[in-house]
N, C-alpha and C positions, 0 to 999 in steps of 0.2 A: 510950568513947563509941560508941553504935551506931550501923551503917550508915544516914545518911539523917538521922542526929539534926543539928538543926541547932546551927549552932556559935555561942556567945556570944563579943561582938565589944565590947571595951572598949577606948575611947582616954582619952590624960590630957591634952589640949591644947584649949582653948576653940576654938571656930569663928574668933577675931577673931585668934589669930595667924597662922593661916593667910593670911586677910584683909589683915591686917597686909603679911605678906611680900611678897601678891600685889601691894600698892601700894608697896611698897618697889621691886620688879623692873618696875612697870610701863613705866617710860623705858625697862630694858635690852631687853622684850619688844617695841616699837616697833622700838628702834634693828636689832633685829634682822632683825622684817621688813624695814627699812625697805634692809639694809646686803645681808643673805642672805636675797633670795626664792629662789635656787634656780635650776634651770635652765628655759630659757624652755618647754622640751619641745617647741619646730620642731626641722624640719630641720637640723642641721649638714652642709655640704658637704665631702666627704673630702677635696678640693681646691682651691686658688686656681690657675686660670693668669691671669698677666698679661702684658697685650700692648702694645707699644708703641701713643701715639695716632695717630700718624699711619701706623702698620702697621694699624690695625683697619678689619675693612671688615664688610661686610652679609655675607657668607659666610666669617667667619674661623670660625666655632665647627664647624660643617661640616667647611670645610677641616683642620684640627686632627686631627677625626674622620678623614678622609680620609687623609692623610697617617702618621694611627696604624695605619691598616687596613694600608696600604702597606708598613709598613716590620714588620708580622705577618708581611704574604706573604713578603715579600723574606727574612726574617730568621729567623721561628717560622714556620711555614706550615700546623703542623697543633699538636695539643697535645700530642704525643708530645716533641718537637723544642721547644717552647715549655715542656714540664713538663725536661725537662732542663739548658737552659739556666740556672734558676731553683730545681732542686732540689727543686720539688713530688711529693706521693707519687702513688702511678698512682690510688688513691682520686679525688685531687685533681683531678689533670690536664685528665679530658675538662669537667667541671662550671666551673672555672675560665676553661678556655679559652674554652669558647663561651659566658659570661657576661661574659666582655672584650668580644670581638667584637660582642657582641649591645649591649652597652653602649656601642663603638665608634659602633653606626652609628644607636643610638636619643637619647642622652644622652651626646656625649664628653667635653662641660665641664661641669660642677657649677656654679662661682663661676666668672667669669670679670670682672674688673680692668684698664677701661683706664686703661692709664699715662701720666702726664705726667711721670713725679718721673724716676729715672736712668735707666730703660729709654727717655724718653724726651727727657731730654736739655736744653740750652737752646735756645730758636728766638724770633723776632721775636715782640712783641707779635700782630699780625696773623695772623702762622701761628697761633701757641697759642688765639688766639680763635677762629681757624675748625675747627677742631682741636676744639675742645672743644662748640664746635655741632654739629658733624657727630657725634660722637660720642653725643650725647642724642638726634639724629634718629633714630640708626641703633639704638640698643637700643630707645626709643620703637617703632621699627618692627618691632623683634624680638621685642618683647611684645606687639606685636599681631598678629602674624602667624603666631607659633605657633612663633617658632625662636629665641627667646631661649633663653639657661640657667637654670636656677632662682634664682638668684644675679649681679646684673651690676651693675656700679659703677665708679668710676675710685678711681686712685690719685692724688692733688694735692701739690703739693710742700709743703714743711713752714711751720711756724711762725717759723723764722728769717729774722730780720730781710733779709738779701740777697732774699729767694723769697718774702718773707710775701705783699707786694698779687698776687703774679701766681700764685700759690695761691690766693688769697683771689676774684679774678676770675674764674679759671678754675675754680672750684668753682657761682659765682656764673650764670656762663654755662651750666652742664652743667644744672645745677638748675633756670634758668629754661627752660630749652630742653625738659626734659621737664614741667614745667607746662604749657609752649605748647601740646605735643602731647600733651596730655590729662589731665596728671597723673602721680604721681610710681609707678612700679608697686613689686607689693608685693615684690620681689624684690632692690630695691634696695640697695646696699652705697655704704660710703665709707668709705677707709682714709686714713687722718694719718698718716701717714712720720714717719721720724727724732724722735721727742716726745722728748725730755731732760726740762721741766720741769712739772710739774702745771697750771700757768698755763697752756703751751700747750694744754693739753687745756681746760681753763677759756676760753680766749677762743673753739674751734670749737666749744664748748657756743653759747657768747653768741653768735656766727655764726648757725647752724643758727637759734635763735630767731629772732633779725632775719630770717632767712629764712619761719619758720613763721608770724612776725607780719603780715611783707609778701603773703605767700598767704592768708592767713589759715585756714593746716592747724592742727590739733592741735597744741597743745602736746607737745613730744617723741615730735613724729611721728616726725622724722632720726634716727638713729642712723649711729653711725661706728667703726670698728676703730681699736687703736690700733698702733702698728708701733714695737716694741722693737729698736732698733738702736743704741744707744750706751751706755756704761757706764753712766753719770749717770742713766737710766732703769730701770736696777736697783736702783744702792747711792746715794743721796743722799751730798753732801758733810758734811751731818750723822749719815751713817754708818744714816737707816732706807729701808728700803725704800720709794723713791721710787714704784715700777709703782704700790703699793698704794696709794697717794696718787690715781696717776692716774685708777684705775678710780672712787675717788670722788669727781673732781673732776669725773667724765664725769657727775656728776648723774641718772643712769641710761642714758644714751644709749651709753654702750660696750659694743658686743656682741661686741668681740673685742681676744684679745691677738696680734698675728704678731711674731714670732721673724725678725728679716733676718738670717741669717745670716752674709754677708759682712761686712755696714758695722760690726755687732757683735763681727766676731772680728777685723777691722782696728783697731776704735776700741783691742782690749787688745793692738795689737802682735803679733796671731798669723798666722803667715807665710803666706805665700799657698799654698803646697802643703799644707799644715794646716789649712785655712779648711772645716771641715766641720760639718752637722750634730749628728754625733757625739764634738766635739772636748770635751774637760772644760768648757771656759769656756762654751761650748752649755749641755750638763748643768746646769750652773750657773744659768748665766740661767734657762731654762725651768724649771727646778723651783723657781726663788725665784717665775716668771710662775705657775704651778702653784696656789702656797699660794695665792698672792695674790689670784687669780680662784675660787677654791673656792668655793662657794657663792653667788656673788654676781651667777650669771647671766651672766659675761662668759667666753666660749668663750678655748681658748688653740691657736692654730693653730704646727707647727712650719713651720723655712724650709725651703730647696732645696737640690737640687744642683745645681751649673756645670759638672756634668762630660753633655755630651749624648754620644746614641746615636747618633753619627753614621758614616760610614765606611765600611769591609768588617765584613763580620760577625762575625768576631774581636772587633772593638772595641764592635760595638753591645752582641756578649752582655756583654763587660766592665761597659761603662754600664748595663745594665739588671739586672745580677746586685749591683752597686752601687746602685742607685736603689733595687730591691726590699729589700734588705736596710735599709738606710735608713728603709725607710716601715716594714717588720716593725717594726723596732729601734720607732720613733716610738709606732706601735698598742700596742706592749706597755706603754709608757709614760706611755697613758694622752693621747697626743699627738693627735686622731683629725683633723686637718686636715696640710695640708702644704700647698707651694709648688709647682709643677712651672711651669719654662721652655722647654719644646720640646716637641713634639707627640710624638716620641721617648718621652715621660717616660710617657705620659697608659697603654700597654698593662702597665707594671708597678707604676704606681700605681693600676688597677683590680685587677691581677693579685694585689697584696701585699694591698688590702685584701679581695677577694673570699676569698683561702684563711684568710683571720684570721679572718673570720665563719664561713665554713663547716666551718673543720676544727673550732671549738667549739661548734658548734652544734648536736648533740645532746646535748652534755654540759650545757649551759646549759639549753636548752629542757627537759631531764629535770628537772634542782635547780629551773628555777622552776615545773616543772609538781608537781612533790612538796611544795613551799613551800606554796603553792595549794590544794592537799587536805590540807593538813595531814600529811603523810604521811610515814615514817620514809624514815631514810635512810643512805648512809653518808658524810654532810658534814651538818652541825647549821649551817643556814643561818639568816641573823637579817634584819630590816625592810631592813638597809642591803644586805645582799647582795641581797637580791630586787630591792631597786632598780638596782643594775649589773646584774642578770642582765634584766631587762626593757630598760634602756638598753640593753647588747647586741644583743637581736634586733631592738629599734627602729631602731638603725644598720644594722643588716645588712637589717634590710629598706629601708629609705631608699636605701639607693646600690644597690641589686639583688643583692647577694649573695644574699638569701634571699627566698622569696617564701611569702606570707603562708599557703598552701596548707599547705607543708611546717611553718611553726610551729606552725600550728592543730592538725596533723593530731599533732605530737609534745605540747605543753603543752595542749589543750583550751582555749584561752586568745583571744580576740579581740581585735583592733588597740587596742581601746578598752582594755581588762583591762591590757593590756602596758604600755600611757601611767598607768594608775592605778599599778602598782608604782615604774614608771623617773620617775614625779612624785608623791610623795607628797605630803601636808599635812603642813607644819612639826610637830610631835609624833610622828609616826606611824612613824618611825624608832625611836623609844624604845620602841614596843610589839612584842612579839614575837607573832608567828602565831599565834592564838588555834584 
């Protein structure tokens, strides 16, 4: 056949089986929107701190920041001394350093979480209520003032029968309190502790409604995280995967999984000098939390360490060469959120995730700038890689590791472009780079 002849195209199947099929799958093509839309493509915060409620004041996120600048000086004082500590390359070191610092003093909390549940402990009826008002005045005033975090919510105590009503009040109060003053901001968070049973996540769905009924907000305006800390929230006593139940019993409102660390590796009997991140029965849960949130739009946050950065400086690098390795470990993982408990924590969990963005990010911004023009290479990259290599630089530019300058100027590519690869439309993964 010659060049340009065109080509005779013969099929043997009528139009109506195709037809056919399409009404055949049409429930499964529902269910799938309906199960895996995908990721929401906001911001994920690299971090949760949470702070006791009756420790939280109008200057804690500041303070925090303040307190991590301090113990730089004291401790890393320049990035030479800081790139040591931590085993970064001299590449790395100066770009690192002063994107902490600079991070320190513009943005030092991401998500920040005030706590009622163990951080803060049991107290009278009467404290807990003023407690939990004061704490919606004070972020109310923080979102209007220009000094909230991007991210701010409390933690409420569980679903279990002993804590249920004063969980239940205490969620009730925070909620009404920020109504009072003006409304619910968009930056809002709510996390559910200790969930064991699908049900409980089923009745804070039924909550929140009651709540969006009484205001008369949107239907599934609230969303809430859920907090994986006991066995029973992984492996049912019917032997399935219980989280996966919960994420659907969240009705769409679960925008996260968190990992507790501690109450999780206590609940299987693992010793307290063993009680880590990285421990197998960790691995475990969080890659069963993994599958289980895939696709379905529900973020999966890892937990902390309890080992702080406190002391002579001996022991701070110990904790921080510790912390950092932790959060790498987590980023490779696929983990991109964590816990941090001490203001200690906050210079090497910008630090771990700042050299993760940037030590890959010419190599990323090359594959996805060559994907883009279609253009060879030596890695045959396909819809689904483009789409992690887009979520990529979308995270690193979101926490300030990268700044949009230097990705433009590598991939030709604009903020908007990059959200088109890291969100694709359901299909579009199937198609290769034309």
């Amino acid at each position: 056949m010659g060049q340009g002849q065109q080509e005779n195209v013969a099929t043997s199947l009528a139009g109506a089986v195709s037809e056919e099929i399409s009404a055949s799958l049409a429930p499964v093509d529902a269910e799938l929107e309906r199960r895996y839309p995908g990721d929401p493509g906001t911001r994920q915060p690299v971090h949760t701190v949470y702070v006791p409620g009756d420790v939280f004041a109008a200057d804690t996120i500041r303070s925090w920041g303040d307190q991590a600048l301090a113990a730089l000086d004291e401790h890393a004082p320049d990035a030479a001394s800081f790139a040591a500590v931590l085993g970064l390359s001299g590449e790395l070191a100066e770009p690192v350093y002063s994107r902490v610092r600079a991070k320190l003093e513009r943005e030092p909390i991401e998500d920040l979480r005030v706590d009622f549940e163990d951080g803060y402990g049991p107290r009278t009826d009467a404290e807990e209520d003023e407690t939990a008002a004061r704490a919606a005045r004070l972020i109310a005033e923080a979102y209007e003032n220009g000094t909230a975090a991007p991210y701010m919510g409390i933690r409420m105590k569980c679903m279990e029968a002993p804590v249920r009503d004063r969980g239940i009040r205490t969620l009730d109060i925070f909620l009404t309190g920020l109504m009072e003053a003006g409304g619910l901001p968009g930056g809002l968070v709510l996390t559910l502790p200790k969930v064991t049973y699908p049900e409980q996540v089923t009745a804070m769905v039924r909550l929140l409604e009651a709540f969006e009924k009484a205001h008369r907000l949107d239907p599934g305006r609230i969303g809430f995280e859920i907090q994986i800390e006991t066995s029973q929230s992984i492996l049912a006593a019917d032997g399935t995967a219980s989280v996966a139940r919960m994420i659907q019993a969240a009705e769409g409102r679960a925008t996260g999984l968190h990992y507790g660390t501690f109450d999780y590796s206590a609940c299987l009997g693992v010793s307290a000098a063993y009680q880590a991140s990285d421990h197998p029965a960790a691995d475990h849960a969080k890659a069963i939390m993994q599958v289980a949130a895939a696709g379905t739009g529900v973020r999966v946050s890892d937990g902390s360490t309890n080992v702080l950065p406190v002391g002579p400086t001996a022991k701070v690098h110990d904790a921080w060469r510790l912390h950092y390795g932790l959060t790498r470990r987590a980023l490779a993982r696929a983990y991109y959120q964590g816990w941090d408990m001490h203001p200690g924590h906050i210079p090497t969990r910008y630090a771990a995730v700042f050299a993760f963005y940037r030590e890959g990010f010419e190599q990323a911004a090359a594959r996805l700038a060559r994907y883009a023009n279609r253009a060879g290479g030596d890695v045959m990259d396909e819809p689904a890689t483009a789409k992690a290599l887009g979520g990529y630089l979308l995270r690193g530019l979101d926490c300030g590791a990268l700044d949009i300058g230097e990705v433009a100027r590598l991939t030709g590519l604009t903020r908007a472009d990059l959200e088109g690869f890291a969100a694709p439309r359901r299909g579009d993964l199937t198609v290769s780079a034309k």
